[in-house]
C-alpha positions as CSV (number, residue, x, y, z in Angstrom):
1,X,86.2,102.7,119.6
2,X,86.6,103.8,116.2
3,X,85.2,101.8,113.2
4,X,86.0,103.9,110.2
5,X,89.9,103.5,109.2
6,X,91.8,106.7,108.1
7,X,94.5,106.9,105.4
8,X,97.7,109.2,106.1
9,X,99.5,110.4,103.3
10,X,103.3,110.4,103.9
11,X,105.4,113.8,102.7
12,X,107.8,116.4,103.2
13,X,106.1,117.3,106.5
14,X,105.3,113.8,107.9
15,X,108.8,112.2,107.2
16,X,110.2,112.8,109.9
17,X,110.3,109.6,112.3
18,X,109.2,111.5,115.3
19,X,105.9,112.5,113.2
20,X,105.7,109.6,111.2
21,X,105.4,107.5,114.7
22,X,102.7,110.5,115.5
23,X,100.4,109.9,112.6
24,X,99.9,106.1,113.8
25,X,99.7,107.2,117.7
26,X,97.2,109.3,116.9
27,X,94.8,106.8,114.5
28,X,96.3,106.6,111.6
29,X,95.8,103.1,109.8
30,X,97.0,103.1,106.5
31,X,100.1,105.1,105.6
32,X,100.2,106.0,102.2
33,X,102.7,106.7,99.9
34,X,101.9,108.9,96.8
35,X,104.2,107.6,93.6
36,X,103.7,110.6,91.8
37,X,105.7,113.1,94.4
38,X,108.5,110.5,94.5
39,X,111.0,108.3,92.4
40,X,111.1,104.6,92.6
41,X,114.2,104.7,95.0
42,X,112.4,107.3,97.3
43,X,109.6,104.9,97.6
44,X,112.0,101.9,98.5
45,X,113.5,104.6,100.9
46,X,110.2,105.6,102.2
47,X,108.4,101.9,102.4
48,X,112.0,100.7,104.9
49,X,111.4,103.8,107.1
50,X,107.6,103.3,107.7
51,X,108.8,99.6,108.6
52,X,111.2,100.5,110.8
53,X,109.6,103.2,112.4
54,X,106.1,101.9,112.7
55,X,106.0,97.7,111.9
56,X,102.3,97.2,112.5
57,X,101.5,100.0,110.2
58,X,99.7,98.9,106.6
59,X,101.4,100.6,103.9
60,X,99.4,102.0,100.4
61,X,101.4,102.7,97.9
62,X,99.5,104.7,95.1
63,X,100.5,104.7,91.9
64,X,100.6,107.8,89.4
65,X,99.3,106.2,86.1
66,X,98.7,107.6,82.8
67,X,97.8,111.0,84.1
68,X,97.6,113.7,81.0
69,X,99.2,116.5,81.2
70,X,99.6,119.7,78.7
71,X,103.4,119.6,77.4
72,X,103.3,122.7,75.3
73,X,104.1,126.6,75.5
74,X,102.1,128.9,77.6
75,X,99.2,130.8,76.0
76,X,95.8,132.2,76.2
77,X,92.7,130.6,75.4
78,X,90.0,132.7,74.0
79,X,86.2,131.7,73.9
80,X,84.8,130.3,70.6
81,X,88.2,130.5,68.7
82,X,90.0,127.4,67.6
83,X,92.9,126.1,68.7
84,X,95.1,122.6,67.5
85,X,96.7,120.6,69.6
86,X,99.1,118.0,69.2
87,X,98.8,114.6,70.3
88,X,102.2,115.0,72.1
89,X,101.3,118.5,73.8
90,X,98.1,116.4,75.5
91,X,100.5,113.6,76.7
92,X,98.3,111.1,74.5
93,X,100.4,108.9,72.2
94,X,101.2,109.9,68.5
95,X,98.7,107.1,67.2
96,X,98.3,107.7,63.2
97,X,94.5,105.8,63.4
98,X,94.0,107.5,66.7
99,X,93.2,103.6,68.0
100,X,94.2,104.1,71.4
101,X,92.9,108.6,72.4
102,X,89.3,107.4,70.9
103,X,88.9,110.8,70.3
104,X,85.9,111.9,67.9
105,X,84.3,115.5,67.2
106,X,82.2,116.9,70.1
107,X,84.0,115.4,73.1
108,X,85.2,117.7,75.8
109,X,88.6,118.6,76.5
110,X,89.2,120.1,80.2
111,X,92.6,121.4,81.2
112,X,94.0,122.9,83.8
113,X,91.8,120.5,86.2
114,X,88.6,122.1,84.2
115,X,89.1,125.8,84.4
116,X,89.3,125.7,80.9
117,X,87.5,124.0,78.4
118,X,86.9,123.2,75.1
119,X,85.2,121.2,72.5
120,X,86.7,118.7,69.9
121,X,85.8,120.1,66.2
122,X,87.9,117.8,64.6
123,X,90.7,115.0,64.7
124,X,93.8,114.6,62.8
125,X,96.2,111.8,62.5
126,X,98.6,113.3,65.1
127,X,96.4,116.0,66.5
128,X,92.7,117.4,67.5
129,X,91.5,121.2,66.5
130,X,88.9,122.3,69.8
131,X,86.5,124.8,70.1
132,X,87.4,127.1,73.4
133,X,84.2,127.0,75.3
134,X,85.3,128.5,78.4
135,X,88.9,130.0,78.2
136,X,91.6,131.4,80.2
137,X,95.7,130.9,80.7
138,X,96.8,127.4,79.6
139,X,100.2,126.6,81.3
140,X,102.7,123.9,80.8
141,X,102.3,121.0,82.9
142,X,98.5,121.6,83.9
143,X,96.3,119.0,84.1
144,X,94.5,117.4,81.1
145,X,91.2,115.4,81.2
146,X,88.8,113.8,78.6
147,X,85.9,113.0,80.3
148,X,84.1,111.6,77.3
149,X,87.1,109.9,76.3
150,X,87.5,105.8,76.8
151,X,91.3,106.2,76.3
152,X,92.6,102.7,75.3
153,X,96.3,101.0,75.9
154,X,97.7,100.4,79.4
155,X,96.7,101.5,83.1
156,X,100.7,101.7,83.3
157,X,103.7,103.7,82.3
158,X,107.3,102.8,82.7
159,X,107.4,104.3,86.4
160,X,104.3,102.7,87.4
161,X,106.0,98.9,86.7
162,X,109.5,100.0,88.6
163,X,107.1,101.4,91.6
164,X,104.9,97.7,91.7
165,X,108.1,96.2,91.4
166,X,109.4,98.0,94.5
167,X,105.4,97.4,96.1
168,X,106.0,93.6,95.1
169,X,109.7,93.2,96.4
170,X,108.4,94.9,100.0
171,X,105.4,93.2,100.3
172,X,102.9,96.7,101.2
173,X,99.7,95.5,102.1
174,X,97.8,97.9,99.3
175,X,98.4,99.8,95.9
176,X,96.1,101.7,94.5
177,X,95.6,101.7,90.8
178,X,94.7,105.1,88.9
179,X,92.9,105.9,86.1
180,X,90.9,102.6,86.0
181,X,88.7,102.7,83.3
182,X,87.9,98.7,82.9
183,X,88.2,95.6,84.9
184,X,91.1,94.4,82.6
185,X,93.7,97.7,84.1
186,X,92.9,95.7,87.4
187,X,93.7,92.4,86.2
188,X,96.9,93.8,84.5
189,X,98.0,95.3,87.8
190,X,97.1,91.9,89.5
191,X,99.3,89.9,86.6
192,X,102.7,92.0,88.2
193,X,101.9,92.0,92.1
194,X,100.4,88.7,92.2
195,X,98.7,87.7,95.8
196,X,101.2,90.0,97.5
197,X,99.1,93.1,97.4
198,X,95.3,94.1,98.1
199,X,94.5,96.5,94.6
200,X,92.6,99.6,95.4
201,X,90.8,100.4,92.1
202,X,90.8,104.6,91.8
203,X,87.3,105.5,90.7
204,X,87.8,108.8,88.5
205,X,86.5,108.8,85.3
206,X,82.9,108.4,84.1
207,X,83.9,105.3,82.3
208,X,85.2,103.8,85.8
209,X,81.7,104.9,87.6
210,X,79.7,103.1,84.3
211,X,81.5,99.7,85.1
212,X,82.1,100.0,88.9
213,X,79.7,96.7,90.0
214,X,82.5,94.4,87.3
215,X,85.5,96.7,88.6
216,X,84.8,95.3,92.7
217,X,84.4,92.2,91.2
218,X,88.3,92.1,90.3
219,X,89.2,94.1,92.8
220,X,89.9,94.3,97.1
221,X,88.5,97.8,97.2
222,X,87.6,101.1,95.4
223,X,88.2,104.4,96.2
224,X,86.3,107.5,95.6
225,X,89.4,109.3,93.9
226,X,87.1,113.0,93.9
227,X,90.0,114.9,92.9
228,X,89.7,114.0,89.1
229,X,86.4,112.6,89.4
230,X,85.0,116.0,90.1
231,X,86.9,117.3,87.2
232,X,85.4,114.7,84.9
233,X,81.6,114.7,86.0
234,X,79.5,118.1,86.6
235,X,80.5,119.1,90.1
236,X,76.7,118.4,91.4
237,X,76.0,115.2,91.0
238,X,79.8,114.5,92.7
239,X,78.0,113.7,96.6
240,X,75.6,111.1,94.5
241,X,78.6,109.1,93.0
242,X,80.5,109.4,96.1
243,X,77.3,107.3,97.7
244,X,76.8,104.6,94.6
245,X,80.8,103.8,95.2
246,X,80.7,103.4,99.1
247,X,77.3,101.4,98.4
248,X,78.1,99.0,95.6
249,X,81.6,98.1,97.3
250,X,79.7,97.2,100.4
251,X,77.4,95.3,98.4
252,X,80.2,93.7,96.9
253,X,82.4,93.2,100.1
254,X,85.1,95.2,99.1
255,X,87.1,98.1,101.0
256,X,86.1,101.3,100.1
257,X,87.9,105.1,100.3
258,X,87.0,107.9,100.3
259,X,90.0,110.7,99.3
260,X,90.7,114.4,98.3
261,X,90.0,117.4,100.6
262,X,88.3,115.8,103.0
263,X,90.2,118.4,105.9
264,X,91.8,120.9,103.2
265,X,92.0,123.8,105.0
266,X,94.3,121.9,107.5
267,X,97.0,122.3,105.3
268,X,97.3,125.5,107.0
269,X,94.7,125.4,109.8
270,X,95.1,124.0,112.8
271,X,91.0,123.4,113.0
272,X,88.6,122.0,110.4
273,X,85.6,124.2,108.5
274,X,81.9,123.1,109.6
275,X,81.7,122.2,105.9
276,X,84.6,119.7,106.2
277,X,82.9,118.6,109.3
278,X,80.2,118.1,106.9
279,X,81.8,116.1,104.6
280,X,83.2,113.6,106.7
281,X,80.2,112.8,108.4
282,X,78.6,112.2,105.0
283,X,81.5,110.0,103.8
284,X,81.0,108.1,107.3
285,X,77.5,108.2,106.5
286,X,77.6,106.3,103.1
287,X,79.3,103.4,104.7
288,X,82.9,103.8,103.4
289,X,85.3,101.7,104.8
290,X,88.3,104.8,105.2
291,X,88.8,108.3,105.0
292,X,91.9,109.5,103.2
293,X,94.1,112.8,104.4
294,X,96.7,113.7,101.2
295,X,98.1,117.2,101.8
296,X,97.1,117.8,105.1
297,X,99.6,114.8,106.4
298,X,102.0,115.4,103.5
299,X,102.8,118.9,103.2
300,X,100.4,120.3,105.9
301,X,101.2,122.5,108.6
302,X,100.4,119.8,111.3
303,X,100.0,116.3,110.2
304,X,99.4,115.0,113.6
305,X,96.7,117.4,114.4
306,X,95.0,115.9,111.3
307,X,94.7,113.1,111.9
308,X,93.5,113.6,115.3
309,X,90.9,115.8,114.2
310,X,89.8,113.2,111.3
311,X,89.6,110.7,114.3
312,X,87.5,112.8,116.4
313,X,85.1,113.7,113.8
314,X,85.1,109.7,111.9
315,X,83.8,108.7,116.1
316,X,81.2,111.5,116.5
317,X,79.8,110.7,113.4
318,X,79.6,106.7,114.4
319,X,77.7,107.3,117.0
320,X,74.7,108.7,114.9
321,X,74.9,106.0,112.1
322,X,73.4,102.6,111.5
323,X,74.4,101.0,108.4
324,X,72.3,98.9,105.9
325,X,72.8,94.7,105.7
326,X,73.6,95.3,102.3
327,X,76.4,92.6,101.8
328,X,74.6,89.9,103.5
329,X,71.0,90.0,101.8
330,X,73.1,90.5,98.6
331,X,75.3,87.7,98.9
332,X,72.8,85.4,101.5
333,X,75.2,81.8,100.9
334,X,78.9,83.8,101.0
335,X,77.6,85.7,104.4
336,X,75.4,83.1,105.2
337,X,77.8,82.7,108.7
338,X,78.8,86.0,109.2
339,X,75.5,87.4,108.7
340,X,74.5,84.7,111.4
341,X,77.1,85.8,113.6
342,X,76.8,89.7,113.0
343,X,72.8,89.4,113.7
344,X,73.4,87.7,117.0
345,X,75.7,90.1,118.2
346,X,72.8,92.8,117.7
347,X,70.4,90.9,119.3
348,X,71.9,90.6,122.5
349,X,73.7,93.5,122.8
350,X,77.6,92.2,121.9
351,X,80.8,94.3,123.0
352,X,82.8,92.1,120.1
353,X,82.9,89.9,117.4
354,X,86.1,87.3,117.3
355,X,87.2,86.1,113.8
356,X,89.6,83.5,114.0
357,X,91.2,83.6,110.3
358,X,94.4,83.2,108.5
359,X,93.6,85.3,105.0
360,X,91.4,87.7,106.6
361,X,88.8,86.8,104.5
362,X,86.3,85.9,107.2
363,X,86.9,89.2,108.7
364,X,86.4,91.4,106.4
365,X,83.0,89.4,105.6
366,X,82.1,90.3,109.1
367,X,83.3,94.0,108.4
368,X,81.2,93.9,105.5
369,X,78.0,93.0,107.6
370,X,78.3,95.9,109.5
371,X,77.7,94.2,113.0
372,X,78.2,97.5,115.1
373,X,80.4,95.8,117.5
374,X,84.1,96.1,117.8
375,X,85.5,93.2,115.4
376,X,89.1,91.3,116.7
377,X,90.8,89.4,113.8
378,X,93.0,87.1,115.0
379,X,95.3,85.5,112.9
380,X,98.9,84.1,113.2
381,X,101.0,86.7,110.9
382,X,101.4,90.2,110.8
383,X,101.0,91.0,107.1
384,X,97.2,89.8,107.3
385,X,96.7,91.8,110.4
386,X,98.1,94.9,108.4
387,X,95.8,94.0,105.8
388,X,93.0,94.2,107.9
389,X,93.7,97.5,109.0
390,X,91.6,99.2,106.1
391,X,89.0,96.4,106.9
392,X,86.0,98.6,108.7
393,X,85.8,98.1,112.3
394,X,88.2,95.2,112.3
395,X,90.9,95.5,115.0
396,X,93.7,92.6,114.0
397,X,95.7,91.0,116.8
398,X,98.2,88.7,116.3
399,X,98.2,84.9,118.0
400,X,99.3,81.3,117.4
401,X,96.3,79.1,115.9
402,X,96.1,75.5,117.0
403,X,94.4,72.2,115.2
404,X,92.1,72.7,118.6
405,X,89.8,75.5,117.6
406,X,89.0,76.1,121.4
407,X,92.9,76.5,121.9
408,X,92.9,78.8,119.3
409,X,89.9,80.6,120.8
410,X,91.4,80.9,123.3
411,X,94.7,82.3,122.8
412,X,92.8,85.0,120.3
413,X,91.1,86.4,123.6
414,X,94.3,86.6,125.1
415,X,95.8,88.4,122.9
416,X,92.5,90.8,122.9
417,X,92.5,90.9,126.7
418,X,96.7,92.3,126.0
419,X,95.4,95.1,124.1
420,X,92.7,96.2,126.1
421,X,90.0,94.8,123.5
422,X,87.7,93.1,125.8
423,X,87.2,92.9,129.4
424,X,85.4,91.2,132.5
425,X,81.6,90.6,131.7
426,X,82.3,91.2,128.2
427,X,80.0,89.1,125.5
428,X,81.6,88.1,122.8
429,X,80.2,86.1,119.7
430,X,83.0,83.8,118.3
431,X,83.0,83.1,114.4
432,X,85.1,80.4,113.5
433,X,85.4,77.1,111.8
434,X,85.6,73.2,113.2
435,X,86.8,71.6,110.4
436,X,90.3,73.3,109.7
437,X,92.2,75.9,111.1
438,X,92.3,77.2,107.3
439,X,88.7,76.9,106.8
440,X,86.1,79.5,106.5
441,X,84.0,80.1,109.4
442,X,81.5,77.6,110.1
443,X,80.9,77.6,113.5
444,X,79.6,80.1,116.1
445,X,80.3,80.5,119.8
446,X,78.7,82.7,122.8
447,X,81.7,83.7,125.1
448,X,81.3,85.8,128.3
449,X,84.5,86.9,129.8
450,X,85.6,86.0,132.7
């Protein structure tokens, strides 16, 4: 059974109820919603149709954040000539003692997701003279990035409050924050969504990959954003990074992502390159909790055949792969029980882990153990079973819990045994607590089924 999650982004070619229901038949997890293809009533609109259509889906709704974008007239760059720009044509904001762009002589200025490229000369109140380095048509609307740029002010724009709004109002398991630079854009997010939401913290800019270790501290997971990321750092040492942020969230016991062209050429395909091939298995290979299709699911010419393919490839690569006990000998009293439990189910060979829990918090310690045995979750609600859905190798089912542990034991391997989960002869190592239903895990149990 499959132990890495996978992310579908919802689109123009997904919407459609019959496909939208095909996307979670065929693996999908997570279904995400990207904020910056769609208006705050779309995403209401969107969030009520994934609810209806598919209920035990987890929704992640990503939002666009202060993405830079060049707002003037068309023209031609021309290497080592000079060229001023505005404040306003960058999309930064017309700051008179350039307090918030940070921007200083010798910085880089990429545009057009760095095609072009130049080098700041010299700053103005209101604008920025640059040096073309490596020139070329400059468009309206393309992209804008300042890689050596720690761009103060808010995570947020206007849109981005009315979408976590909606996200808070709807209660989606996950929203993903972009353009994190700090731990504080995290923390302002958290001040709006309260405990609603899990925050996925977008790691793509340099200044986000310097501070990731305090950014999982305040976050639920990362994700290795590599669209802008591999604008912003040299396109080499991309693969590296990719590995520091599955590793140091699993260190950390967060979620981690990992997103952008992982099955490109499915957009139009209906089969995946070797070198896609490739790149999954490496991303399943660094330990990251999900995979994340975008176009191929949102404007592809199959979204179902995606995901299927993703699936197929995420469980050849499992089968290959043994993961590091990171989490636990980093964090030896948090995991001390978990690590117990996940150790013991090695040792003798386990089919699966039951965590009886009502946050999900003792689950996705176990996930972060990486026990290599199937992981049920059981829990009483349905919104922390569809936030353990990003949770690696956690497989969520819902059941009543009792003041009697045993009870509740119990009814969590029913519920298992309904959905096929575990079977006659099956060992199972129980994680669970004594004291309160509510507790963390304390105790642990040696089950054979029946």
């Amino acid at each position: 059974m499959r132990q890495t999650k996978i992310i579908a982004t919802v689109g123009p070619a997904s919407i459609d109820t019959q496909i939208l229901g095909g996307l979670v038949d065929a693996g999908a997890d997570v279904l995400r919603i990207n904020c910056s293809h769609v208006t705050t009533a779309v995403l209401a609109e969107r969030i009520d149709l994934i609810r209806t259509v598919r209920p035990q889906a987890a929704i992640l709704v990503d939002i666009q954040g202060p993405k830079l974008r060049y707002a003037g007239e068309a023209q031609t760059l021309v290497d080592g000539t000079e060229v001023t720009f505005a404040f306003s044509q960058l999309g930064l904001p017309d700051a008179a003692d350039n307090s918030t762009a940070q921007l200083e002589p010798g910085q880089r200025v990429l545009l057009d997701d760095g095609r072009l490229e130049g080098s700041i000369v010299s700053v103005a109140k209101d604008a920025i003279t640059v040096r073309v380095v490596r020139g070329g048509e400059l468009r309206k609307n393309k992209g804008v990035n300042l890689p050596d740029t720690d761009v103060k002010g808010s995570v947020l724009s206007a849109k981005d409050r009315a979408d976590l709004e909606v996200a808070k109002r709807t209660n989606v398991e996950f929203v993903a924050v972009s353009f994190v630079q700090r731990p504080s854009d995290v923390e302002e997010v958290r001040s709006i969504l309260g405990p609603t939401a899990h925050i996925i913290a977008k790691i793509e800019r340099p200044q986000a990959l310097e501070r990731i270790e305090d950014i999982c501290r305040v976050s639920d997971g990362v994700m290795a954003a590599r669209g802008d990321l591999g604008v912003e750092l040299p396109f080499q040492v991309v693969p590296a990074a990719q590995h520091r942020i599955a590793r140091t969230a699993l260190r950390n016991g967060v979620i981690s992502v990992c997103a952008t062209e992982m099955l490109e050429s499915m957009t139009s395909s209906s089969r995946a390159t070797r070198a896609e091939v490739a790149d999954v298995t490496g991303a399943v290979r660094d330990g990251f909790d999900a995979v994340m299709l975008s176009g191929e699911t949102a404007v592809g010419a199959n979204p179902v055949r995606a995901v299927e393919v993703m699936s197929a490839i995420c469980e050849a690569a499992e089968r290959d792969v043994t993961l590091p006990v990171i989490f636990a000998d980093a964090n030896p009293e948090t995991a001390a029980v978990t690590a117990a439990a996940s150790s013991l189910a090695r040792r003798i060979g386990a089919d699966a882990l039951l965590s009886l829990t009502y946050t999900g918090y003792s689950a996705r310690l176990l996930s972060a153990c990486r026990p290599g045995s199937l992981i049920i979750a059981a829990t009483p609600t349905e919104s922390t079973a569809r936030k353990l859905r990003l949770a690696w190798g956690v497989h969520p089912v819902v059941s009543p819990r009792d003041a009697d542990v045993e009870v509740s034991i119990g009814a969590g391997l029913t519920a298992a045994r309904e959905q096929a989960l575990v079977k006659r002869g099956d060992k199972v190592v129980v994680c669970a607590s004594r004291l309160s239903p509510r507790s963390d895990a304390d105790t642990i149990w040696l089950h054979t089924e029946p």
